[in-house]
Structure formats: structure tokens, C-alpha cells
C-alpha positions in Angstrom: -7.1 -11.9 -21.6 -10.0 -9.7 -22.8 -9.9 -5.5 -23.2 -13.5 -4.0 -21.3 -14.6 -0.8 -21.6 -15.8 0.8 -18.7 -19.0 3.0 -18.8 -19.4 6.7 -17.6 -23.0 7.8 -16.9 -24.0 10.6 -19.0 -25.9 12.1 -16.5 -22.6 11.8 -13.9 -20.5 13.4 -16.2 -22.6 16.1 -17.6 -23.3 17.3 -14.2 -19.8 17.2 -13.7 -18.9 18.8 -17.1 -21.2 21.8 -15.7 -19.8 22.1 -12.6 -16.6 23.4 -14.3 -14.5 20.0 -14.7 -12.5 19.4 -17.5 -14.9 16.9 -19.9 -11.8 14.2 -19.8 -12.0 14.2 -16.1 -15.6 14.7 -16.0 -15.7 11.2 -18.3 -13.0 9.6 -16.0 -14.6 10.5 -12.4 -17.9 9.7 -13.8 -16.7 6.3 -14.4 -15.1 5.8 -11.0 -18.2 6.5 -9.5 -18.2 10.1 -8.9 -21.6 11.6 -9.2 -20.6 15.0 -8.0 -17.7 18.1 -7.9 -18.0 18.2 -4.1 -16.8 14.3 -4.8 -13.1 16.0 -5.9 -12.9 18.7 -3.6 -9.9 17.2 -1.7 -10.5 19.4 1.5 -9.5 18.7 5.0 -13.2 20.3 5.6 -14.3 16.9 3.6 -12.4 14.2 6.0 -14.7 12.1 8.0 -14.9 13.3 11.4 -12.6 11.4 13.7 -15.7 11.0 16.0 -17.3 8.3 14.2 -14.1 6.2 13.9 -15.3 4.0 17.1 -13.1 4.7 19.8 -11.2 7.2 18.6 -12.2 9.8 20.7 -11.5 7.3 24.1 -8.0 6.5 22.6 -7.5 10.6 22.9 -8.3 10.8 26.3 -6.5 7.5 27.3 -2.9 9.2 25.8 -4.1 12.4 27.2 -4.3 11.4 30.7 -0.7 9.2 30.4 0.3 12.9 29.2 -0.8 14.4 32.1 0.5 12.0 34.5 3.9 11.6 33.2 3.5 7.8 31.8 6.0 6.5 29.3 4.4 5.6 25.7 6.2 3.4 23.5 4.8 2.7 19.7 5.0 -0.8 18.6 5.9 -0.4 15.0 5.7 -2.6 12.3 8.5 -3.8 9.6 6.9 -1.8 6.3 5.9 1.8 4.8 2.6 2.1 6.6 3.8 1.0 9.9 7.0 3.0 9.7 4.6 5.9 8.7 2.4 5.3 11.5 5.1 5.2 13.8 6.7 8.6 12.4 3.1 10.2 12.9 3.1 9.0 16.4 6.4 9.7 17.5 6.6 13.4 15.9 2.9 14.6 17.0 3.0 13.0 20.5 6.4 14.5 21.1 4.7 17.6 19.9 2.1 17.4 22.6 4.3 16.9 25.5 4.6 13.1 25.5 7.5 10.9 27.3 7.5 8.9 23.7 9.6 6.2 22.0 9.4 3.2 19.5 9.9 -0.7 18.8 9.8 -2.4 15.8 9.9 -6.3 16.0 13.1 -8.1 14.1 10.9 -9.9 11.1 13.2 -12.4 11.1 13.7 -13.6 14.7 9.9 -12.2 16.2 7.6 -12.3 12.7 4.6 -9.6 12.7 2.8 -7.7 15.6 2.7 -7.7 19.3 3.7 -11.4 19.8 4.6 -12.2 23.6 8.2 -12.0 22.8 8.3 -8.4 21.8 6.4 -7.7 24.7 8.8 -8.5 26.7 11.6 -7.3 25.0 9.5 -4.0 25.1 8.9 -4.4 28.9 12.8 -4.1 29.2 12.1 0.1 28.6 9.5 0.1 31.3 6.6 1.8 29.2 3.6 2.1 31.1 1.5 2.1 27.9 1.9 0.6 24.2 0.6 2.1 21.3 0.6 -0.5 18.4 0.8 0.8 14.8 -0.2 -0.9 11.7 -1.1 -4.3 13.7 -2.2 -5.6 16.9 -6.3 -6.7 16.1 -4.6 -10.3 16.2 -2.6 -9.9 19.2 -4.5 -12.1 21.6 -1.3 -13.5 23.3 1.0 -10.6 23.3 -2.1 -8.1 24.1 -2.2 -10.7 27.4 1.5 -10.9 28.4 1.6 -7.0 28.1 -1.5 -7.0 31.0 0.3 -9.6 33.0 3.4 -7.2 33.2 1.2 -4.7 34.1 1.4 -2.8 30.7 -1.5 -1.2 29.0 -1.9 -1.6 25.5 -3.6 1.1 22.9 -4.6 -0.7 19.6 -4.4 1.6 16.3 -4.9 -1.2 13.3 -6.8 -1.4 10.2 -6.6 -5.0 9.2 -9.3 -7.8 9.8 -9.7 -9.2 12.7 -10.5 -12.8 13.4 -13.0 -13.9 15.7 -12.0 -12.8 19.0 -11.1 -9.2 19.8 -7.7 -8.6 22.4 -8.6 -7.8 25.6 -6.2 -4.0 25.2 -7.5 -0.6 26.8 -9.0 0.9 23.6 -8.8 -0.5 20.4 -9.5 2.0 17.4 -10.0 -0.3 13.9 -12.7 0.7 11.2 -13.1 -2.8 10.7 -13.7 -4.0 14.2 -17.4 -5.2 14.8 -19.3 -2.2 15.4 -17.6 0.4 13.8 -19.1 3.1 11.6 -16.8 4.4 9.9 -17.5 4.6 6.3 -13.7 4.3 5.2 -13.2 0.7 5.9 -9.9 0.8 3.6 -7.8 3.4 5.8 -4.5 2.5 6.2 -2.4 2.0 9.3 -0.9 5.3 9.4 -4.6 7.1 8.6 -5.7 5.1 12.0 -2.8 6.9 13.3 -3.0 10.5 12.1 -6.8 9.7 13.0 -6.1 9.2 17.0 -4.0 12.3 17.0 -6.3 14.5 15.8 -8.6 13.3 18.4 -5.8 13.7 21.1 -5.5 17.3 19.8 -8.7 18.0 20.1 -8.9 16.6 23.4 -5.8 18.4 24.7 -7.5 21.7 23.3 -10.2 20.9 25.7 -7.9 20.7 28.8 -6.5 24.1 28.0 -2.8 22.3 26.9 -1.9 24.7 24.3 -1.0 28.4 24.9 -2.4 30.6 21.9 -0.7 29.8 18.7 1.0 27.1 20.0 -1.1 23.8 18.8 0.8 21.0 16.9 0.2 21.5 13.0 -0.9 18.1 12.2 -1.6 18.8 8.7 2.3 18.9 8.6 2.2 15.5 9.0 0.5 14.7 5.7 3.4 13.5 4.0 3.9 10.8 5.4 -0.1 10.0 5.7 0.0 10.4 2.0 3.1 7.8 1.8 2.3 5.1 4.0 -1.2 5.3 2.5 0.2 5.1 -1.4 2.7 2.6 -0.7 0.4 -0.1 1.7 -2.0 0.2 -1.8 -5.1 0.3 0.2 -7.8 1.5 -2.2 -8.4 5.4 -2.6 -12.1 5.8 -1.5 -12.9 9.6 -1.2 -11.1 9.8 2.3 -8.4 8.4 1.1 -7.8 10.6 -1.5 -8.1 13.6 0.4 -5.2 12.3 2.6 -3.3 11.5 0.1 -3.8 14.6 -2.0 -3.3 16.9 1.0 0.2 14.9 1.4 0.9 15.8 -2.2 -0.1 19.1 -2.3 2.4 20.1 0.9 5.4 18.0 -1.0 4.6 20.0 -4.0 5.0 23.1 -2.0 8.6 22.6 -0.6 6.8 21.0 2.3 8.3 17.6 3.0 9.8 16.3 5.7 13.6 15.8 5.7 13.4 11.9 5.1 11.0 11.9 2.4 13.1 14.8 0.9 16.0 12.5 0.7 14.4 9.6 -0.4 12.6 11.3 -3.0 16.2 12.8 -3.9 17.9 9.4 -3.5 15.3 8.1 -6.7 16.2 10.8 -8.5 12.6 13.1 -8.0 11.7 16.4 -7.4 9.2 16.7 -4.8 7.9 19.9 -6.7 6.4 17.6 -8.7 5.7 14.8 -6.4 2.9 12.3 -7.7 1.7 8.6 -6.3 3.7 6.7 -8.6 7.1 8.8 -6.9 5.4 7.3 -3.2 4.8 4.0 -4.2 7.6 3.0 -6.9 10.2 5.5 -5.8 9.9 6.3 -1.9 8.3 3.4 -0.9 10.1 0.5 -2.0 13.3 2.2 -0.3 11.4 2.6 2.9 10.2 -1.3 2.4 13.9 -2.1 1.8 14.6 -2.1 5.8 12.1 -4.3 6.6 12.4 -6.6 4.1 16.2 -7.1 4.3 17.4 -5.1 7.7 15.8 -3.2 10.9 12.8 -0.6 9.8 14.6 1.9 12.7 16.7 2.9 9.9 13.5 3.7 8.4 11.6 5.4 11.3 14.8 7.0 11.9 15.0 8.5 8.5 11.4 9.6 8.6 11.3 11.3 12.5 14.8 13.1 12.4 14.3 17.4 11.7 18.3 17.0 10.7 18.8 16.8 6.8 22.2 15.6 6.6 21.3 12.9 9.4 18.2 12.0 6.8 20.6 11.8 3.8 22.8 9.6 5.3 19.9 7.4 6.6 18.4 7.8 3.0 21.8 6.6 1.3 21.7 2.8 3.5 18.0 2.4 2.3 18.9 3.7 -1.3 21.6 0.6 -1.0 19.5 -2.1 0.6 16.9 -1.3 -2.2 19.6 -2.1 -4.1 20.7 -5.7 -2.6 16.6 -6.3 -2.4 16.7 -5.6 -6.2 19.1 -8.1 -6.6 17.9 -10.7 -4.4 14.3 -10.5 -6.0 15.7 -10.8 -9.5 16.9 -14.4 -8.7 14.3 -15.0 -6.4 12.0 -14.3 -9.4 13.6 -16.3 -12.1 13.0 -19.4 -9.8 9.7 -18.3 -9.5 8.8 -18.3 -12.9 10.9 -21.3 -14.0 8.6 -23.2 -11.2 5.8 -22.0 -12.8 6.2 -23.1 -15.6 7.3 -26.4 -14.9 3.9 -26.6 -13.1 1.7 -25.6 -16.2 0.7 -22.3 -14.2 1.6 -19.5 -16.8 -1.4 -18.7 -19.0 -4.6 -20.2 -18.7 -3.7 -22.9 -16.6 -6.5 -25.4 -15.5 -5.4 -24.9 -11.7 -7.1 -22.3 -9.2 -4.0 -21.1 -7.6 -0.5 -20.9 -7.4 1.6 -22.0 -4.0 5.4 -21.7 -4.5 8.8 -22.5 -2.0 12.2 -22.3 -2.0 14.3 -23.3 1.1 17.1 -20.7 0.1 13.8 -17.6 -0.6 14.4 -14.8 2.2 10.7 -13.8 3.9 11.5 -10.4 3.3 10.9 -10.6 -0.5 8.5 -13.6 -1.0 5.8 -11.0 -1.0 7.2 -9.0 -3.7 7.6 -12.7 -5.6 3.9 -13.3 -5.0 2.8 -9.8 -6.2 4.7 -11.0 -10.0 3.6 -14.4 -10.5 0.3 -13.5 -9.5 0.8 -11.0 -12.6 1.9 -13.7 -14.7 -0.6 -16.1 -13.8 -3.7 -13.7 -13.4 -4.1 -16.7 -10.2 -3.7 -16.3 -6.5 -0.2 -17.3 -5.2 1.2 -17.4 -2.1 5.3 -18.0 -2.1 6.4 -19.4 1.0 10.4 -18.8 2.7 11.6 -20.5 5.9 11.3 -18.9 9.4 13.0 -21.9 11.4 12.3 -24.2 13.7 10.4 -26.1 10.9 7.9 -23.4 10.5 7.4 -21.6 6.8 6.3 -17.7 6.7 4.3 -16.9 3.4 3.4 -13.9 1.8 0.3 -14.3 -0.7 -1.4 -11.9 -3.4 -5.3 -12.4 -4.6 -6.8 -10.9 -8.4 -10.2 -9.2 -7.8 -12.4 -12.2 -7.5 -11.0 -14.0 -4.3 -10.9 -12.2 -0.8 -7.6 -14.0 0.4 -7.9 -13.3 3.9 -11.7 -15.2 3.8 -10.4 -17.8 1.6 -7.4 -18.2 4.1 -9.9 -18.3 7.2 -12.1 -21.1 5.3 -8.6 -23.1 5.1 -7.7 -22.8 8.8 -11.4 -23.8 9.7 -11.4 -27.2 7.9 -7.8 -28.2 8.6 -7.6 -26.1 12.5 -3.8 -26.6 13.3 -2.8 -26.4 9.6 -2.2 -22.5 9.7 -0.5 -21.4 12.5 -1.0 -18.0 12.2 -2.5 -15.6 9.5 -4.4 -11.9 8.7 -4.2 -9.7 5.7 -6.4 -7.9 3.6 -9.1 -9.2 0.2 -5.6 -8.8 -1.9 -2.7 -9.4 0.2 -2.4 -11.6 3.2 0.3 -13.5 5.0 0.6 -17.1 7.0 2.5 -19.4 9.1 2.8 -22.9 8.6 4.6 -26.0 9.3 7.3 -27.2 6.5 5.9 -30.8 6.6 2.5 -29.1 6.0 3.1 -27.5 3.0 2.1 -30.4 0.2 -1.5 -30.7 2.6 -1.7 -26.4 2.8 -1.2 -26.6 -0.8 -4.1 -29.2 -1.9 -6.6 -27.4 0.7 -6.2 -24.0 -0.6 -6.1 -25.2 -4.2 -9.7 -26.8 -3.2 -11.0 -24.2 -0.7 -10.4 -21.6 -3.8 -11.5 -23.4 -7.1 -14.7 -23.8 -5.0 -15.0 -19.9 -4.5 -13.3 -19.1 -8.1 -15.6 -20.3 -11.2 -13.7 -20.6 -14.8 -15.0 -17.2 -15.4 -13.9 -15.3 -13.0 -10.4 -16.7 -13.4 -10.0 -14.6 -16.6 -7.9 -11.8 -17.2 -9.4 -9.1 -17.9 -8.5 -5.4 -18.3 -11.1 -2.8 -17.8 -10.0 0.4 -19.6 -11.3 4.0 -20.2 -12.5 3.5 -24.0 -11.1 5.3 -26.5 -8.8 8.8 -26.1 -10.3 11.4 -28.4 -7.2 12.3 -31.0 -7.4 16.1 -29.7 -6.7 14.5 -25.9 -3.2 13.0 -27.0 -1.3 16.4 -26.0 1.1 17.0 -23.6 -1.3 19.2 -21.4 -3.6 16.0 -20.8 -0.6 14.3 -20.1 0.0 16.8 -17.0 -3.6 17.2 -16.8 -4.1 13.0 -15.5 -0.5 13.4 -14.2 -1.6 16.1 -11.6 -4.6 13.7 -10.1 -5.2 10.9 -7.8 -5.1 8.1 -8.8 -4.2 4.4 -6.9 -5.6 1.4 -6.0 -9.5 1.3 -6.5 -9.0 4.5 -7.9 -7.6 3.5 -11.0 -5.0 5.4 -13.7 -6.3 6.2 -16.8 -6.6 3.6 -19.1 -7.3 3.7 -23.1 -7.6 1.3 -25.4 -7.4 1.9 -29.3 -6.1 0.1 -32.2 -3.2 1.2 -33.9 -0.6 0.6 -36.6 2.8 -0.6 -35.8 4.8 1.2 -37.9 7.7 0.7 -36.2 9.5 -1.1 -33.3 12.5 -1.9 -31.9 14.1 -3.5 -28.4 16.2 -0.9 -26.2 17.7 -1.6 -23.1 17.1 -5.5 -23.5 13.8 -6.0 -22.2 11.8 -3.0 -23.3 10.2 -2.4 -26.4 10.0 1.4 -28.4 7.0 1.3 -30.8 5.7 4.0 -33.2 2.1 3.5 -33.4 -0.1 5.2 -36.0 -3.6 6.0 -35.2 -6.4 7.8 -37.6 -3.2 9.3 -39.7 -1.4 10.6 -36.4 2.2 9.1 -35.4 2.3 8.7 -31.4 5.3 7.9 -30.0 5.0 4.6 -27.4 6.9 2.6 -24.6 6.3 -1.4 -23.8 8.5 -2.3 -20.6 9.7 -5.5 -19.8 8.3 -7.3 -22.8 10.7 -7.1 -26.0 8.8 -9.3 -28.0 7.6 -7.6 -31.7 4.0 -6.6 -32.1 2.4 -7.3 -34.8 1.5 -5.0 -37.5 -1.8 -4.1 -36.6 -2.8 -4.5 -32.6 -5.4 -3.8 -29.5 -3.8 -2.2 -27.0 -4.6 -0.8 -23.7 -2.4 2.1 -23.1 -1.4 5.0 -20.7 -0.6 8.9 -21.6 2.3 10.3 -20.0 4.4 13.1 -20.0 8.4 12.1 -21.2 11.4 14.4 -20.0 14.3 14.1 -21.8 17.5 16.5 -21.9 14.8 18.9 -20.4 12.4 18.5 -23.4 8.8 17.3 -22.5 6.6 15.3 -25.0 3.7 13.0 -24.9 4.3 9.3 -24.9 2.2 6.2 -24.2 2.6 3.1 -22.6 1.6 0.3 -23.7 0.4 -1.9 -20.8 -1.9 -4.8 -22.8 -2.6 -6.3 -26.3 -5.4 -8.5 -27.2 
């Protein structure tokens, strides 16, 4: 592993230094790429209009007309946060504007991901004249076809990849669909959503739908645009941001809907002080817990219902399934990494990849399992579970330098038939295969990647923020960072200094407390999940955070790397 420094422009951050930023932040946006204040003016005035998102505007007036008319929608969720986001979105604001609306989510068990023909047709049991799919769908070839031979229309909201062929739906609205200019390529599911009904708004405004003072606050909604955004860990380009800071900002202000109250109160969080890490590693994860082990209704239901005892109770069963999932991933993981090992993976292991599977895994966790031992092994990994009928669903996790999805495509293409199914993202991606398959999936994506991964791009390597100026470690920079945005591609704060150990000791088992001593300054620190002693002197890459503790507040760091 080797500690970077990342660079700020001086002239980026002087500019932004003058423009009235604080000269830590001015450092830090400078460099993330921010070349300008009107880059951190998280403004609904600065979202991207939802005109350029291709199609948008035609998915407004196809759900405006099935308004008008009568027609039944029903949303075609999907089994995790952003999907059950998305859904929420849909159902609340098209409820709102006078639409016959109701939702699906397919069993991840019995019917796997999207619009297959199956859930069509347990969908055509409700007799919806149109379906809305959230969070999926640019793959549904098949199900997009069974749906038009029932005589169902089908409205596409997605933001994955889509393969080479396009389903043959009413309107599909994707940024990353051929074609498309909108600049955000990396909104998530439930942006795509919150997107279409803005256009819908704005279409039903046209018509003459809303009585004065009676239009559907959509900005209400930017909760759970701000959740499902955080917790799908899509990067946070500038639109992004603005979502998800416009989400924060209406928590902050007592603003939350009932579910996301609960859940927030179920982990133990205010949502006066609601931050990314409370919607990704607090109310996330218990949203997740549905899918992964039970039905994501529960979820949806939590997230759509006005009634806050109804959202409690709903928030308790999640609280408890994150619970069992907790569990389950804790063994899940310990086979994991004893594999691992026994396969020379862990460190710098000569191998490209890492393909893992247990016959007794559940599919609802392998992804989580993926996500660790790619930490551990800095290598791709995909961890497979079985899905029946001699078929294995897999759940893989990229680092930086491979695009998963592409490497996965470049698999299917030289062995067609090997994967049965696949679509994802650059970092995360998931697959079907055939059990027998697995030994001749594993040698083929071992292959297809070492030819894409060079030995030096295999390296760990942590990019940090340089040095924190002794004056900066002070419990008002802690807020300071606290109160930002920060996420995937938009990375947290991290410094990098050498200290003395001056002292250390292992609470709670696996975690490490460390006082570290730095120019003559004693700073209190935190290492989690690693109890092994530092040694006297040591490079670290660190975070500064704010510590509450019988109601007192002080600064402590966290150390996230040594070298």
C-alpha cells in the first residue's frame, strides 16, 4: 500500500479562498475539482434542467395522459435502497397528482432482478394498463416483450448500462442510453425518478391540473432522493450533490418523512443532525435489510406511509432483519476470508481477481461479502450463492482501475452462453451463471482482467488530503467537514501525518484507542476493526471527527491507513 497526496491548484483555491470560503474547504474543493463558489452553491436553481434528460419530458406526458384517462400505473420496484426510494418518490408524487397508483417488487429469491417475464405476469394479475419500472428495466428485453403481448405498456426509469439492444417500452428515460445528454451520467435510480416527476409536474401545470396553491411540493420528496442516492454510492458529481444536500438540509429541519424518521431513530440518530454517513451506514443498511433477507414492501411500506406509529412498527422488523443480516454476514465473512487465504489472495497476491462460493451463502448478502474481501485484497471479487435449478447468482465489487460491468461484457462475448445474465455499474455489478460453469467463469475472468489490470494498477493506494495544519485539529473543523458533502467520487477528508504512538490499547476486542503525538500536541485517535499495536513511530492516513460522549464533544481522529 502507498499514502498519495493529492494536489489543490493554487489558483482553484485562491479564487475560492476570495470568494468567501473557508481556506480548508477552499484547499479541499480545489482538490476535488472545484474551480469555482457557484460549484458549492447547492441550489435547486443549479439542478440540470429535466429537459435535457432525453425523454424525460415525453415520459411526463405519457403519465399525464394515463392521468387523464383514468389508466392504472403500477411501479415495478426493485429489492434495494435506491429502488425502494424510487418507488416511494413515485408512489407519493403520482398519488399527489391524481394517479390510480400502486407497486411490485419482484421476490429476489424466486424472480432475481428487474422486469423478467415472470413478474410481468404476476403484475398483469392487477390489470395495470401501464408499468413504470424503477431502478431497472434498460435490460428487460424479454419482460419489456411479454408486458406488450399482454397488452401492457411499459415506462422505463433506469440508470444502469445498457447492453447492446434497447427494450422495445413506450419511453425509456436513462442518462446512459445512446443518445442522451445529460451531463450527470452517475444519477441514481431514484434521481431518474424524482427527475420524470418534475417533468410530469410541469406538464400537468401546462394542462391547467392544479388549482392555485395546490401543486405537489416535490422538494418534499428530497429525503428520500438524498437516501437512495447516498446509500446506491453512485458518485457525487455536482448534481448529485445538490440532491443530496437538499435532502439533508430538509432532515435537518424537522423535515423528514415518517419512515426515515424512524429509521434514523431505530440507529440511534437525530435527524437534526443528519449527515451521509447516518444515510448510508445507519438508514440504508436497514432499508437494504428487506431485500437482502425478506420482501422490500416492508421497506416501500415504511417509506410511503404519512402514519408514524405505522412507520415505527415497520422501522422496528427492518431494525431486526438488519440484525439477522448482521449475523449472517459475520459467518458468511469468516468463510470468506479463510478462503482467501487458503488461496494466497490477501495482500499482494500474484492473481488479478478474486471469485469466491459457498453452497450454504444466501444471494442477499454475497454482495456485502464482495464489497470486504475486495477491501482485503485491494482485487476485484465476485462471491457467488445458489439461485436453484443449477444456476449461481453473483454479486461482484471492482477497485478504481477495472470497469466491472465492461470486463463482465468482454467475458460474455468470448465464452456467449457462459453468463446467463448480467448489468451493473464500473464498481459493482451482478451475474448469473450455471454451477457447472463456475471453475470455466472463474479462469475467463481471471484472464479477461489481468489483461485489462497491469501490476501497477493493482496497487493499493490511498490518496489523501496532505497534511492538516496543527491550528485545523479543533472541534469546529470537525463540525466544519462534518456539515459537507461528501460520498463516493466526492471523497471525505483525508490527512495524512506522522505521529508518535505514545500510547495504545485494544477496547471492545477488535478496535484499537491510540494517543498520537504530533509537533508536541497530544490528539486523541480511534483504529476500528484492527487491534493489532502500532508501532512507535507511524504514517498514517486519518480522519477528523467530532466524538459525543455523556453529552461532551471533542475532536478525535480515525485512523483509516498506516504505511
Amino acid at each position: 500500500m502507498k499514502i498519495t497526496e493529492r494536489r489543490a491548484p493554487t489558483a482553484a483555491r485562491e479564487k475560492l479562498e476570495q470568494a468567501g470560503l473557508h481556506p480548508l474547504l477552499a484547499r479541499l474543493y480545489a482538490a476535488r475539482r472545484i474551480a469555482s463558489a457557484a460549484e458549492t452553491a447547492n441550489t435547486f436553481e443549479n439542478l440540470i434542467p429535466p429537459a435535457q434528460l432525453l425523454h424525460c419530458e415525453r415520459a411526463a406526458v405519457l403519465l399525464a395522459d394515463a392521468i387523464a384517462a383514468g389508466r392504472r400505473l403500477l411501479i415495478v420496484a426493485d429489492y434495494d435502497a435506491d429502488g425502494a426510494t424510487a418507488c416511494a418518490v413515485g408512489v407519493r408524487a403520482l398519488r399527489q397528482m391524481g394517479a390510480k397508483v400502486d407497486y411490485i417488487v419482484p421476490d429476489r429469491v424466486a424472480l432475481g432482478y428487474g422486469l423478467s417475464p415472470e413478474l410481468v405476469d404476476l403484475a398483469a394479475e392487477r390489470g395495470p394498463d401501464l408499468l413504470i419500472t424503477v431502478d431497472n428495466g434498460i435490460a428487460s428485453l424479454e419482460g419489456v416483450a411479454r408486458a406488450k403481448k399482454l397488452g401492457i405498456g411499459t415506462l422505463i426509469t433506469d440508470h444502469h448500462l445498457p447492453g447492446d439492444a434497447l427494450p422495445e417500452a413506450e419511453c425509456i428515460v436513462n442518462p446512459n442510453q445512446p443518445g442522451c445528454p445529460f451531463p450527470s451520467k452517475s444519477i441514481a435510480g431514484v434521481g431518474v425518478m424524482f427527475y420524470v416527476m418534475l417533468a410530469l409536474r410541469a406538464e400537468l401545470r401546462k394542462r391547467g391540473k392544479f388549482a392555485a396553491g395546490q401543486e405537489p411540493n416535490l422538494a418534499a420528496l428530497t429525503d428520500l432522493v438524498a437516501l437512495g442516492t447516498v446509500a446506491d454510492v453512485v458518485p457525487l458529481d455536482a448534481n448529485n450533490r445538490i440532491l443530496v444536500a437538499q435532502g439533508l438540509k430538509r432532515l435537518r429541519a424537522g423535515g423528514a418523512r415518517p419512515g426515515i424518521a424512524a429509521l434514523m431513530a431505530a440507529g440511534g440518530r437525530d435527524p437534526s443532525r443528519a449527515s451521509c454517513f447516518d444515510l448510508g451506514f445507519i438508514v440504508g443498511p436497514r432499508l437494504n435489510a428487506a431485500g437482502r433477507l425478506a420482501d422490500m414492501g416492508l421497506g416501500i411500506e415504511c417509506l410511503i406511509t404519512d402514519d408514524p406509529s405505522r412507520a415505527a412498527n415497520c422501522a422496528q422488523q427492518l431494525d431486526q432483519l438488519n440484525r439477522e443480516r448482521r449475523r449472517i454476514e459475520s459467518g458468511m465473512l469468516e468463510e470468506a476470508l479463510a478462503a482467501l487465504k487458503d488461496t494466497a489472495h490477501l495482500g499482494e497476491s500474484p492473481g488479478a481477481t478474486v471469485t469466491l462460493y459457498e453452497s450454504t451463502w444466501h444471494q442477499g448478502v454475497v454482495g456485502l461479502i464482495a464489497s470486504r474481501v475486495r477491501e482485503k485484497a485491494h482485487r476485484p471479487t465476485i462471491c457467488f450463492a445458489p439461485a436453484g435449478n443449477g444456476q449461481l447468482r453473483g454479486s461482484g465489487r471492482s477497485i478504481p482501475t477495472l470497469h466491472l460491468r465492461d470486463c463482465l461484457d468482454l467475458v460474455a462475448k468470448r465464452a456467449p452462453g457462459l453468463v446467463l445474465r448480467f448489468g451493473g455499474h464500473a464498481q459493482a455489478a451482478g451475474l448469473t451463471i450455471l454451477e457447472k460453469d463456475l471453475p470455466r467463469f472463474r479462469a475467463l475472468f481471471e484472464e479477461t482482467a489481468a489483461a485489462l489490470l497491469p501490476e501497477a494498477a493493482r496497487r493499493r493506494v490511498v490518496e489523501t488530503d496532505g497534511e492538516l495544519e496543527p491550528a485545523y485539529h479543533s472541534l469546529e473543523v470537525a463540525q466544519l467537514l462534518e456539515a459537507q458533502i461528501w460520498g463516493q467520487g466526492f471523497p471525505q477528508p483525508l490527512f495524512c501525518a506522522t505521529f508518535a504512538v505514545e500510547s495504545q490499547r485494544v477496547v471492545g476486542e477488535r478496535h484499537l484507542k491510540l494517543r498520537l503525538v504530533k509537533d508536541g500536541r497530544r490528539l486523541e485517535a480511534m483504529r476500528f476493526n484492527s487491534p493489532e499495536f502500532l508501532p512507535a513511530t507511524v504514517r498514517a492516513a486519518y480522519r477528523i471527527g467530532v466524538n459525543e460522549f455523556n453529552g461532551m464533544k471533542t475532536v478525535q481522529l480515525t485512523v483509516e491507513h498506516t504505511e
